[in-house]
Backbone as CSV, one residue per row, in Angstrom:
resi,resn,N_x,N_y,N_z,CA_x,CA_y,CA_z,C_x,C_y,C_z
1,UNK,-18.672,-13.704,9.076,-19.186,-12.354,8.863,-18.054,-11.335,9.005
2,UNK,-17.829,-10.569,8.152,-17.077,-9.075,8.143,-16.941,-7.955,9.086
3,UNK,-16.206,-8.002,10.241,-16.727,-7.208,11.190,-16.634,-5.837,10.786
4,UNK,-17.255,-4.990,11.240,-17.342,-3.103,10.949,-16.411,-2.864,11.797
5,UNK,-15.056,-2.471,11.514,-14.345,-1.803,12.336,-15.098,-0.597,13.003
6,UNK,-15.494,0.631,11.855,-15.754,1.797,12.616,-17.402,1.911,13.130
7,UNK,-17.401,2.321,14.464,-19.001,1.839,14.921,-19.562,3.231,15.766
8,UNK,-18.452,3.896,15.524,-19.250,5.669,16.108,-18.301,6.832,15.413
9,UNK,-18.767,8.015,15.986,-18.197,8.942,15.448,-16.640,9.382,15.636
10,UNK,-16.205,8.561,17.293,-15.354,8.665,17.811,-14.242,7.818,16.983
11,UNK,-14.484,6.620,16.813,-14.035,5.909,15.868,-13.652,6.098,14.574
12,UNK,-14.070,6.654,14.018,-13.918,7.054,12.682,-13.161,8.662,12.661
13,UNK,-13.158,9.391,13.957,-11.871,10.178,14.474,-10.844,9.829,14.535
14,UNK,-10.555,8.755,15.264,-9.582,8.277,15.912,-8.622,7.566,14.733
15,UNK,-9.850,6.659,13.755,-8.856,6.435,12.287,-8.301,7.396,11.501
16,UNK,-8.823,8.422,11.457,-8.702,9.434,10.610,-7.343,10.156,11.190
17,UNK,-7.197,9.897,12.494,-5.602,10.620,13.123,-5.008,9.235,12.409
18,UNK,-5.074,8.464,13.025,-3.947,7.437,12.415,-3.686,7.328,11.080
19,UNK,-4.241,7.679,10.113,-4.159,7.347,8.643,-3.408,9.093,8.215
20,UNK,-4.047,9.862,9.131,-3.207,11.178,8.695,-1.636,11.355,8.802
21,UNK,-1.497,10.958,10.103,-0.368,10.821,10.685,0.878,9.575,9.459
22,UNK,-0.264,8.423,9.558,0.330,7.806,8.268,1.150,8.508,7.041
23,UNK,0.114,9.486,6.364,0.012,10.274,5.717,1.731,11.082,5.639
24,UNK,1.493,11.893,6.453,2.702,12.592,7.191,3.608,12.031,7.112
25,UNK,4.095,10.494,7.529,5.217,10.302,7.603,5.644,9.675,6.112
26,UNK,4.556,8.884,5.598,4.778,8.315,3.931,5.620,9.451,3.450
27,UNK,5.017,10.825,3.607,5.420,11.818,2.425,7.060,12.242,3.050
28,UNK,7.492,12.587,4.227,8.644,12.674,4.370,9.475,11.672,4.195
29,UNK,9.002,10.575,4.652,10.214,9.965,3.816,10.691,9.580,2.876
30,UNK,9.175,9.280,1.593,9.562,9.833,0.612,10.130,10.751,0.037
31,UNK,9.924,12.076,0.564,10.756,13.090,0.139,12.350,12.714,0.120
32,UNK,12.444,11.998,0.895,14.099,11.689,1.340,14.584,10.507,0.666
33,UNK,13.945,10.349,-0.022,14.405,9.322,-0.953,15.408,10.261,-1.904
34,UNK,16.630,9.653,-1.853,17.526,10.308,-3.199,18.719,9.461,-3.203
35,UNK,19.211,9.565,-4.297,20.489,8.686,-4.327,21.343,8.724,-3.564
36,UNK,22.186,7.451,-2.899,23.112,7.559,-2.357,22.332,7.066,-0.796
37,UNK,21.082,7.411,-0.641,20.213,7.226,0.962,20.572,5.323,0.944
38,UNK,20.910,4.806,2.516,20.635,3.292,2.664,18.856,3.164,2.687
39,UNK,18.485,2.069,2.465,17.122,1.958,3.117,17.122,1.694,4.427
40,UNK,18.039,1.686,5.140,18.106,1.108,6.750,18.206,2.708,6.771
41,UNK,18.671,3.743,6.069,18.563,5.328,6.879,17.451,5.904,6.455
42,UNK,16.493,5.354,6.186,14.874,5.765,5.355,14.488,4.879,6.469
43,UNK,14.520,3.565,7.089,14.251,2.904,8.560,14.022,3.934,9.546
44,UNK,15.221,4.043,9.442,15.525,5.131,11.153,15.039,6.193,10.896
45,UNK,14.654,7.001,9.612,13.787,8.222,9.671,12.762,7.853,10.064
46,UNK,11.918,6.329,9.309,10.507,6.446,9.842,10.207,6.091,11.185
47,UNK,11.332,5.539,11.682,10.920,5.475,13.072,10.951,6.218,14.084
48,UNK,11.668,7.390,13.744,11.695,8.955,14.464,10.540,9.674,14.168
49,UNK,10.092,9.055,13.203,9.102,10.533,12.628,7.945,9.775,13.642
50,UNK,7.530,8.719,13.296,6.437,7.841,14.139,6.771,8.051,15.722
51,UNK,8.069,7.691,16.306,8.077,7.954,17.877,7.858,9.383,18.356
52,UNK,8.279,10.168,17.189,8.072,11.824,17.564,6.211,12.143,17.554
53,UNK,5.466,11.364,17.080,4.211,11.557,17.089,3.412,11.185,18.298
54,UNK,4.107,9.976,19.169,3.899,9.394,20.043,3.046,8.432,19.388
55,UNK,3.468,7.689,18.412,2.646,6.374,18.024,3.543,5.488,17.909
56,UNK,2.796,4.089,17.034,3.922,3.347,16.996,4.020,2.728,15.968
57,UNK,4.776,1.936,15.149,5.375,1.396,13.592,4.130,0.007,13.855
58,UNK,3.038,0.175,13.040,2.486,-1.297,12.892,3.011,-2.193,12.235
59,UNK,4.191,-1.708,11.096,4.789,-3.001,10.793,6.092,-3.911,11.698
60,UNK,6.349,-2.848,12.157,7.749,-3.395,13.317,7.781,-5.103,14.599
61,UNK,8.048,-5.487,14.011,7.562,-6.786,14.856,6.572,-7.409,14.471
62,UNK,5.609,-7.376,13.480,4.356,-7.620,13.025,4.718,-9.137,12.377
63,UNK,4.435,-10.555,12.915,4.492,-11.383,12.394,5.980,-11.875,12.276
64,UNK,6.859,-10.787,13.046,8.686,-11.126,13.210,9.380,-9.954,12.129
65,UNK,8.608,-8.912,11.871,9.239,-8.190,10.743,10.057,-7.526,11.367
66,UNK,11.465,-7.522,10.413,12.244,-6.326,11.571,12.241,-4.990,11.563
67,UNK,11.672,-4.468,10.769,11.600,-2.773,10.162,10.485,-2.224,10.057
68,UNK,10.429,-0.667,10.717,9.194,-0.034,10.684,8.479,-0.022,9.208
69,UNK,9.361,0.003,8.019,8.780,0.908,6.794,9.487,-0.766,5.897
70,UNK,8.140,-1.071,5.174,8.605,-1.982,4.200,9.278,-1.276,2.549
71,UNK,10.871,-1.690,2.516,10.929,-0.896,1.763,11.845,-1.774,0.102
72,UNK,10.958,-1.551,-0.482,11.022,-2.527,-1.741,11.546,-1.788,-2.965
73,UNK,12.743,-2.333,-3.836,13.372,-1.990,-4.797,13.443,-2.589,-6.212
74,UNK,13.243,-2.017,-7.228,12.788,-2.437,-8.735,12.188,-3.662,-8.597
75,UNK,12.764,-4.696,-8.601,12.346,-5.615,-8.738,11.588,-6.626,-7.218
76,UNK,11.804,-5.741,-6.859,10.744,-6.336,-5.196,9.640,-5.620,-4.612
77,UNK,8.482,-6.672,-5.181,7.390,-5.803,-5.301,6.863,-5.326,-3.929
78,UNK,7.140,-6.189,-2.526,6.347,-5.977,-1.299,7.468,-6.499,-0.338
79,UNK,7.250,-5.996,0.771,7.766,-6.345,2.532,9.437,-6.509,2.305
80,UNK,10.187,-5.841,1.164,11.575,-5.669,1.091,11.957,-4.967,2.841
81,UNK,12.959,-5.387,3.179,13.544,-5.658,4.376,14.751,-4.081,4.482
82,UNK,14.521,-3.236,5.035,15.646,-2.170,4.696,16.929,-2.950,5.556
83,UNK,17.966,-2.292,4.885,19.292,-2.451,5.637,20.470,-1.469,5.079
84,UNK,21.197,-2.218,4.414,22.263,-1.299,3.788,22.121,-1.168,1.973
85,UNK,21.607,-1.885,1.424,21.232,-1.766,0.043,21.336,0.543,-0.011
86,UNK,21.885,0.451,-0.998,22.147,2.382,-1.480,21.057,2.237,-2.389
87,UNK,20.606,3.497,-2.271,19.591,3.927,-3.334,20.171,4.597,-4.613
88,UNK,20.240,4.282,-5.555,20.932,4.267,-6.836,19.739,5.276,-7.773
89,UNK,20.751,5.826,-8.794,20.264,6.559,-10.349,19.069,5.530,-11.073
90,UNK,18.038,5.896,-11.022,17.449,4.558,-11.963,16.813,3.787,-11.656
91,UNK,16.760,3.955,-10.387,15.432,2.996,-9.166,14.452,3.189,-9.182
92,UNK,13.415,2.762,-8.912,12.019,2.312,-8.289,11.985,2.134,-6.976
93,UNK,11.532,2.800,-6.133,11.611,2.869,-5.082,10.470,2.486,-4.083
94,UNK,9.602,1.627,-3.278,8.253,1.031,-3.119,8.648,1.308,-1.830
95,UNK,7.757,1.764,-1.104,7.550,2.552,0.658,6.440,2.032,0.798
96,UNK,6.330,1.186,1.917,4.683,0.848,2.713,5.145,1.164,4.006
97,UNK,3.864,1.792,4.807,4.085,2.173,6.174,2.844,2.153,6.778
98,UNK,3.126,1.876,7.772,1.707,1.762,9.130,2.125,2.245,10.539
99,UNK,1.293,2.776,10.440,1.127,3.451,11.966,-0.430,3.649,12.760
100,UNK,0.610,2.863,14.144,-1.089,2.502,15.241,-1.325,3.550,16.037
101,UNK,-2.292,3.788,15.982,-2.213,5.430,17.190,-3.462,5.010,17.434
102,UNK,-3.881,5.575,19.518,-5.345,5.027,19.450,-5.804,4.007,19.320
103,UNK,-5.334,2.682,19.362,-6.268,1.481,18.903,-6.575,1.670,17.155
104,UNK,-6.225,2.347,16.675,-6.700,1.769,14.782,-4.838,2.166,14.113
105,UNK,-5.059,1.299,13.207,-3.664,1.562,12.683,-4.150,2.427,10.759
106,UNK,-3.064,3.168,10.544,-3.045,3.288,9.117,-2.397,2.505,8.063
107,UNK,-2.911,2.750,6.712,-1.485,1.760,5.754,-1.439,2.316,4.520
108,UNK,-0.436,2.619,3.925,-0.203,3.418,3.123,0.813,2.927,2.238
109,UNK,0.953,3.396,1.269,2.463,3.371,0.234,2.288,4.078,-0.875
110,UNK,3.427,4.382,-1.421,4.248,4.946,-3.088,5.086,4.265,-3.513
111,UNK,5.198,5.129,-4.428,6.543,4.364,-5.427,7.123,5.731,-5.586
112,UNK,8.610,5.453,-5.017,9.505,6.907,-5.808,10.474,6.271,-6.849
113,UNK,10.351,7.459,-7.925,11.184,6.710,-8.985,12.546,7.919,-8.953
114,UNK,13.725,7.311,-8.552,14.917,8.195,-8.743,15.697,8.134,-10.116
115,UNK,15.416,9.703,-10.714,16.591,9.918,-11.529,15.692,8.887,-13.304
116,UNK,14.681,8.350,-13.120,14.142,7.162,-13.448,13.869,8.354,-15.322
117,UNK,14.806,7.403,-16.308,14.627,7.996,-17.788,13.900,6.522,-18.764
118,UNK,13.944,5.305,-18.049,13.287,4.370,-18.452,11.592,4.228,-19.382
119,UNK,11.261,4.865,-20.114,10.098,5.032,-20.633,8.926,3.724,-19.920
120,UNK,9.571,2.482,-20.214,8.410,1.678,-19.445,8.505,1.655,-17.841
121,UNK,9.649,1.725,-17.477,9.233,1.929,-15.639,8.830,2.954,-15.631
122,UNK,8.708,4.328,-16.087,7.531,5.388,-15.863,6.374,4.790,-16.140
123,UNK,6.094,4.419,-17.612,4.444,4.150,-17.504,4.218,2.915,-16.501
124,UNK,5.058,1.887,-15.807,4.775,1.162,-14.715,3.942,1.993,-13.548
125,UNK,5.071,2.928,-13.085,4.447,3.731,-12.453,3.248,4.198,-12.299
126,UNK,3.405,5.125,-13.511,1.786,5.720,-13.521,0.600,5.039,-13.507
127,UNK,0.998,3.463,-14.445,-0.016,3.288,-14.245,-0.866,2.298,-13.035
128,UNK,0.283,2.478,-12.237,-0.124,1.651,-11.069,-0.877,3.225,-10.294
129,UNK,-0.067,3.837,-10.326,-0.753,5.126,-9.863,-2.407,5.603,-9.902
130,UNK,-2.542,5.393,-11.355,-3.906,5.780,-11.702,-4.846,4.429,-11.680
131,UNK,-4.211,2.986,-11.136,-4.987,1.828,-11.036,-5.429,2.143,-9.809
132,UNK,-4.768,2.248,-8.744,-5.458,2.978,-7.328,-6.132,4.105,-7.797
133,UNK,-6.165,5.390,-8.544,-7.452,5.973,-8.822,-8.169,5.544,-8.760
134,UNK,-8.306,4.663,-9.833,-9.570,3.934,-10.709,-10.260,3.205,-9.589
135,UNK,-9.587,2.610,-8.341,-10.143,1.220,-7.539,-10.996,2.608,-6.772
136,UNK,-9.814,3.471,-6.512,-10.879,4.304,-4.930,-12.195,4.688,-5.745
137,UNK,-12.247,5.269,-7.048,-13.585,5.561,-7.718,-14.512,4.577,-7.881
138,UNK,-14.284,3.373,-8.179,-15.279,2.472,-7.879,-15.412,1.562,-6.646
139,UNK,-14.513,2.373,-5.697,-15.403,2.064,-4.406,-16.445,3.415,-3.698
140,UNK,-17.710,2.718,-3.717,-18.945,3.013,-3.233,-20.029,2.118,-2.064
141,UNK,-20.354,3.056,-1.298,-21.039,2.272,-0.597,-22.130,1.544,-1.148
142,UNK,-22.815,0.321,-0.661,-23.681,-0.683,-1.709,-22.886,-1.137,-2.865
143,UNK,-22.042,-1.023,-3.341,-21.280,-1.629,-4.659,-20.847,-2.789,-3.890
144,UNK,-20.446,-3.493,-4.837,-19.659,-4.782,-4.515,-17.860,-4.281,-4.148
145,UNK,-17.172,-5.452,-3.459,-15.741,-5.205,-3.083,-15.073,-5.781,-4.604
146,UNK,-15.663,-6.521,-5.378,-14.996,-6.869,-6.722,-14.644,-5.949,-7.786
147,UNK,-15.657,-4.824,-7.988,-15.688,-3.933,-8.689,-14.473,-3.025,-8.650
148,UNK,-13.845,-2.812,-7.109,-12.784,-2.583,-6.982,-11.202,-3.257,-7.740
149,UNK,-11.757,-3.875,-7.466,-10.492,-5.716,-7.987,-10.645,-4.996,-9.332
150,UNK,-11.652,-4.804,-9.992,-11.988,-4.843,-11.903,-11.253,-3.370,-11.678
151,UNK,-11.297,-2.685,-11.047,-10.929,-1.466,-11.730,-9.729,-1.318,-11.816
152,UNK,-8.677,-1.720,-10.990,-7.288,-2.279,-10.914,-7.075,-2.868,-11.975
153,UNK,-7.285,-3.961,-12.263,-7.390,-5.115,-13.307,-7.079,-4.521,-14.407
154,UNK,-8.344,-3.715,-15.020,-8.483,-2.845,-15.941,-7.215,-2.218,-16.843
155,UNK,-7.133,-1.282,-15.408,-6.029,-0.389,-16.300,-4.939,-0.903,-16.095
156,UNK,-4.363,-1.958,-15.476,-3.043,-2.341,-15.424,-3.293,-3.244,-16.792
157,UNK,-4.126,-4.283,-17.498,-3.902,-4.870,-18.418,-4.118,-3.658,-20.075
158,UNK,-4.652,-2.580,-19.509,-4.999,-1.817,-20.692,-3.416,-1.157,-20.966
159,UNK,-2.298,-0.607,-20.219,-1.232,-0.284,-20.190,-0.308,-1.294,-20.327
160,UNK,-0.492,-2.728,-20.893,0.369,-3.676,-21.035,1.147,-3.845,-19.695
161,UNK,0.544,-3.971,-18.753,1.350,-4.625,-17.412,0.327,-5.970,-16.229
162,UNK,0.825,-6.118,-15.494,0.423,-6.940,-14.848,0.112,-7.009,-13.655
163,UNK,-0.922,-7.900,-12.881,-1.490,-7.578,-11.526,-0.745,-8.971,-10.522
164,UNK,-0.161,-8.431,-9.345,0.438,-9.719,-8.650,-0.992,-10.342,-7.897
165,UNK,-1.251,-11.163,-8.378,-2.155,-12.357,-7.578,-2.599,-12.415,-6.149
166,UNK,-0.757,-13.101,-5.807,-1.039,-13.800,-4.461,-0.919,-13.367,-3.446
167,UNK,-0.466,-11.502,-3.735,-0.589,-10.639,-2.811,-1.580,-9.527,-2.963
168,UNK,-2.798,-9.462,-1.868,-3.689,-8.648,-1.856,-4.347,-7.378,-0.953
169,UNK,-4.638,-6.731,-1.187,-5.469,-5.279,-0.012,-5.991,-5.931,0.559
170,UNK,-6.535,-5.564,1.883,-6.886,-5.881,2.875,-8.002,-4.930,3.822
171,UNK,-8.723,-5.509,4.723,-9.234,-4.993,5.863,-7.785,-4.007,6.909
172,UNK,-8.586,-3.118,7.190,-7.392,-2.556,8.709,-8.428,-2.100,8.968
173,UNK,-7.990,-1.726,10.490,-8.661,-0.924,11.605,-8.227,-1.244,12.976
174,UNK,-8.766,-1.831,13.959,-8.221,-2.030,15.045,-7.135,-2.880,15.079
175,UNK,-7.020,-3.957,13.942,-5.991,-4.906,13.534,-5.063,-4.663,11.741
176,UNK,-4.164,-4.795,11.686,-3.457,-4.344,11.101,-4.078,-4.463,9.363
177,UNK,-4.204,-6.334,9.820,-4.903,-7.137,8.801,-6.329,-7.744,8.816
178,UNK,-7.252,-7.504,8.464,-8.958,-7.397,9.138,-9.146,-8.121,7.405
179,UNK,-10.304,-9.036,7.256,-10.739,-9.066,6.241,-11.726,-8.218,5.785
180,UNK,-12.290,-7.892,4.763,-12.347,-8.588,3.717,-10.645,-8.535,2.834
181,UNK,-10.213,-9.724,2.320,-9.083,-9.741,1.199,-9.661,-8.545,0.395
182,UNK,-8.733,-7.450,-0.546,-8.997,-7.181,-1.852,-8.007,-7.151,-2.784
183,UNK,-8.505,-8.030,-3.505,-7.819,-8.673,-4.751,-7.347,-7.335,-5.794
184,UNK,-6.896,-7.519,-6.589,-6.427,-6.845,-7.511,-6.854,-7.317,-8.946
185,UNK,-7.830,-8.110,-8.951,-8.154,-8.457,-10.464,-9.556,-9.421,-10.053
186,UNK,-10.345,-9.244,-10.990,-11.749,-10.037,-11.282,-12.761,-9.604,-11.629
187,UNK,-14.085,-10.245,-11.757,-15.484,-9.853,-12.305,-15.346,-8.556,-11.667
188,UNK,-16.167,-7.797,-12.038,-17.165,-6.804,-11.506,-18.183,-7.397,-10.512
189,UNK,-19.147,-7.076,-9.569,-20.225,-7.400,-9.398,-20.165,-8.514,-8.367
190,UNK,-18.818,-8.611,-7.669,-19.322,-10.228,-7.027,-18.461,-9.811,-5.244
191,UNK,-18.595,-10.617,-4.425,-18.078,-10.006,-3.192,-18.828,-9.302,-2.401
192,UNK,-18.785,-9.434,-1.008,-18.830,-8.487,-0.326,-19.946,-7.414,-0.618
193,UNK,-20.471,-6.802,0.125,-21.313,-5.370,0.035,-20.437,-4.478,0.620
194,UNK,-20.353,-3.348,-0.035,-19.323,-2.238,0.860,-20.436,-1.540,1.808
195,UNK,-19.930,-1.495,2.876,-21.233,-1.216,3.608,-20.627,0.137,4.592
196,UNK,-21.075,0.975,5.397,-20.739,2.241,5.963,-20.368,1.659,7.173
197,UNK,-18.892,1.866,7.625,-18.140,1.824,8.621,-16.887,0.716,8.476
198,UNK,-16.758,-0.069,7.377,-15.539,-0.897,6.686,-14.717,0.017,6.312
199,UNK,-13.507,-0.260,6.879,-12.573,0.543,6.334,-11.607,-0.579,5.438
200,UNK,-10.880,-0.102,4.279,-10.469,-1.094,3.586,-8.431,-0.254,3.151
201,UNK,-7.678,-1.340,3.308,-6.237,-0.809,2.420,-6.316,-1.360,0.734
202,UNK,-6.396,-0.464,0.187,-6.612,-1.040,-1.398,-5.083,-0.575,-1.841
203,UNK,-4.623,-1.698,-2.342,-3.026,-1.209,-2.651,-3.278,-2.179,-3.804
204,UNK,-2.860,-1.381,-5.229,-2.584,-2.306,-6.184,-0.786,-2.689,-6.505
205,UNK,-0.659,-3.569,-6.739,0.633,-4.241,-7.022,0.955,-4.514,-8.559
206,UNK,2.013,-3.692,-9.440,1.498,-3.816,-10.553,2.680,-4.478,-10.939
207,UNK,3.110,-4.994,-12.368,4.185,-5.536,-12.750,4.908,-5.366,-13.982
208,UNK,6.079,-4.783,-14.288,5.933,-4.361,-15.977,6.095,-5.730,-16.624
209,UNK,6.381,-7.028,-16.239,6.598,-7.781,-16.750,5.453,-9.066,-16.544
210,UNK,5.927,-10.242,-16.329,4.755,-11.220,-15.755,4.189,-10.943,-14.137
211,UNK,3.475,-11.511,-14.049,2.538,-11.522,-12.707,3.374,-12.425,-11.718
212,UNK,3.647,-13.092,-12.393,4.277,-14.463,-10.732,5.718,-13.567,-9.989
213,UNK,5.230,-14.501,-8.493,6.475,-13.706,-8.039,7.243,-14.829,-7.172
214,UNK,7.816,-14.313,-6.228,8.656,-15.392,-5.672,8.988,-15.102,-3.981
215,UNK,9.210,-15.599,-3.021,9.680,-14.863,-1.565,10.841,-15.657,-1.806
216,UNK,11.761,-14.554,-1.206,13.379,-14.706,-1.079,13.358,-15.488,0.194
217,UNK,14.560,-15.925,0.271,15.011,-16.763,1.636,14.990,-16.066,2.810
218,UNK,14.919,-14.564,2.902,14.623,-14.421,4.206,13.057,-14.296,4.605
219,UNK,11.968,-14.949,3.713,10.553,-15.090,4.153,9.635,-13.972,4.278
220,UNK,10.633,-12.856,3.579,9.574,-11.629,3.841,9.516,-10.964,2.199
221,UNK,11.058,-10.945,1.771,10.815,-10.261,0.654,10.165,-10.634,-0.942
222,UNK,9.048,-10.017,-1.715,8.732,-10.472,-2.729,9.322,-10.144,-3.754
223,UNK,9.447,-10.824,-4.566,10.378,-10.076,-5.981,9.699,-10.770,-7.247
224,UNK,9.738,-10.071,-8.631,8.612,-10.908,-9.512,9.873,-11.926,-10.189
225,UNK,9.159,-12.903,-10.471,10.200,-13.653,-11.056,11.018,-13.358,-12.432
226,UNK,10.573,-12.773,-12.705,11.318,-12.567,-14.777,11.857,-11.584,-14.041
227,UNK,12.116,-11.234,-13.112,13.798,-9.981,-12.121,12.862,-8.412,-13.007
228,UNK,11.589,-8.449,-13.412,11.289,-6.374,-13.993,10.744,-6.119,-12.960
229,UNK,11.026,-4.563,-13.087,10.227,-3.872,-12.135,8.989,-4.017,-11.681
230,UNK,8.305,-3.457,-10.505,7.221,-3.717,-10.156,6.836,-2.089,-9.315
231,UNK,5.584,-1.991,-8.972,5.326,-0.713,-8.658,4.286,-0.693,-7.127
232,UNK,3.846,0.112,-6.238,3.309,-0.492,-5.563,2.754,1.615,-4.754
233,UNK,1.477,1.167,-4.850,0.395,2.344,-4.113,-0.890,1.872,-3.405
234,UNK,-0.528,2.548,-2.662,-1.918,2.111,-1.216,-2.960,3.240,-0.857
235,UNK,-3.812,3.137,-0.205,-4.400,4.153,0.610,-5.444,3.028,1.707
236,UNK,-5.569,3.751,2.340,-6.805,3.315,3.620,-7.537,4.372,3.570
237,UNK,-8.930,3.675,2.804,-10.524,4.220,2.768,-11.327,3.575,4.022
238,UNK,-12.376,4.687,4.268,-13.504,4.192,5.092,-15.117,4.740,4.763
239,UNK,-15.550,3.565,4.555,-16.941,3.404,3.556,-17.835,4.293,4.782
240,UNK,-18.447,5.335,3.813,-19.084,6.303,4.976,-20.732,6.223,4.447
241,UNK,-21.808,6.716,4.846,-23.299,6.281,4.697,-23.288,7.460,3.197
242,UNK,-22.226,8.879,2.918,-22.181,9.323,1.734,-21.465,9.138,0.868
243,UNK,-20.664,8.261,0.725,-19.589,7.863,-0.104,-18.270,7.463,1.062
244,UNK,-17.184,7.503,0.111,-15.848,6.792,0.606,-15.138,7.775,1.148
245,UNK,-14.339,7.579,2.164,-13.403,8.999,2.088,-11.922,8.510,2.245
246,UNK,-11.002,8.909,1.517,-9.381,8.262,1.626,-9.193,8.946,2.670
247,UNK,-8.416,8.488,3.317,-8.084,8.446,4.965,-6.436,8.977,4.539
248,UNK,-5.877,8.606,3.720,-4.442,8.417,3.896,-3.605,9.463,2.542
249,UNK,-4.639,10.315,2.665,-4.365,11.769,1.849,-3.227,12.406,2.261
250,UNK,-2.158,12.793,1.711,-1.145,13.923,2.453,-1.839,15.189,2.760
């Protein structure tokens, strides 16, 4: 059975700081994305911005990870490892971040594109962009959790791109990673009931090229195999008795 993370009013406060705060720090350090930045100095911002809040990096240590902010480049679609890699003219830039405050954590991500004149890594972009639209709009309370999956699906195959598989959205709340899985592609109509007090991370993973991907030798980073870009947007929703509300709004 699916446990309900949020089970009072207090609760569904207490997420709502953490996913804001999330919020907050996604967008500054995105902002600071520009050429010439290491991703290990986009690291150490997010981990100032998070200790200055008095919270703490849910990805940092999480399963042996070494870095607050997973930070992934053109061709690495998820859990890229910051260090010294420079941020270059022409990048794709993929930011995931979590932060625990209170007992509930947030989870979030973008894609910054630097300097980016590439006609198909823009529409990558966007349209990973507007595939997370599409998922948060067809999540509703009483709907199915698949319908979500289809709406992703959708517009990433209608824009000639692709959905990564074997990495999927997830449950958060008191735990980083909570089920229900959410997929990024399938029927309509099947899964789960979205029910009032599930909070869910719907992050679609898109691909301008094929779907398969690969983990590098250090066990964390994903990259798609045919080496194209890939794109990557999140939010943390929580299914309310009137609809959904994104948690992880700037």
């Amino acid at each position: 059975m699916i446990k309900i993370p949020l089970k009072s009013a207090a609760d569904l406060e207490a997420m709502r700081t953490s996913c804001r705060m999330t919020a907050e720090v996604l967008s500054q350090v995105a902002a600071a994305v520009q050429p010439g930045v290491t991703t290990g100095e986009l690291d150490a911002l997010t981990r100032r911005l998070i200790g200055g809040m008095k919270a703490k990096p849910s990805f940092l240590g999480y399963r042996g990870y070494p870095g607050a902010i997973c930070i992934s480049v053109n061709d690495e679609v998820i859990h890229g490892i910051p260090g010294r890699r420079v941020v270059l003219p022409g990048d794709v830039v993929s930011l995931d971040v979590g932060v625990y405050y209170n007992g509930f954590h947030g989870d979030s991500a973008t894609t910054v594109m630097v300097s980016v004149t590439d006609p198909d890594v823009i529409r990558l972009v966007e349209t990973t962009k507007r595939a997370l639209e599409a998922a948060l709009a067809a999540a509703k309370p009483g709907g199915r959790l698949s319908d979500v999956s289809h709406a992703v699906e959708g517009i990433a195959k209608a824009s000639g791109c692709s959905v990564v598989r074997e990495f999927v959205g997830h449950g958060v709340g008191r735990h980083l990673h909570e089920d229900p899985q959410v997929p990024n592609y399938g029927a309509p109509g099947r899964g789960p009931v979205l029910k009032p007090g599930m909070t869910l991370a719907i992050e679609p993973m898109v691909n301008l090229g094929s779907p398969d991907v690969v983990v590098l030798d250090d066990k964390w980073t994903v990259v798609t195999r045919d080496g194209k870009p890939s794109a990557h947007f999140e939010h943390t929703v929580a299914v309310l008795e009137e609809g959904v509300e994104v948690l992880t709004l700037a």
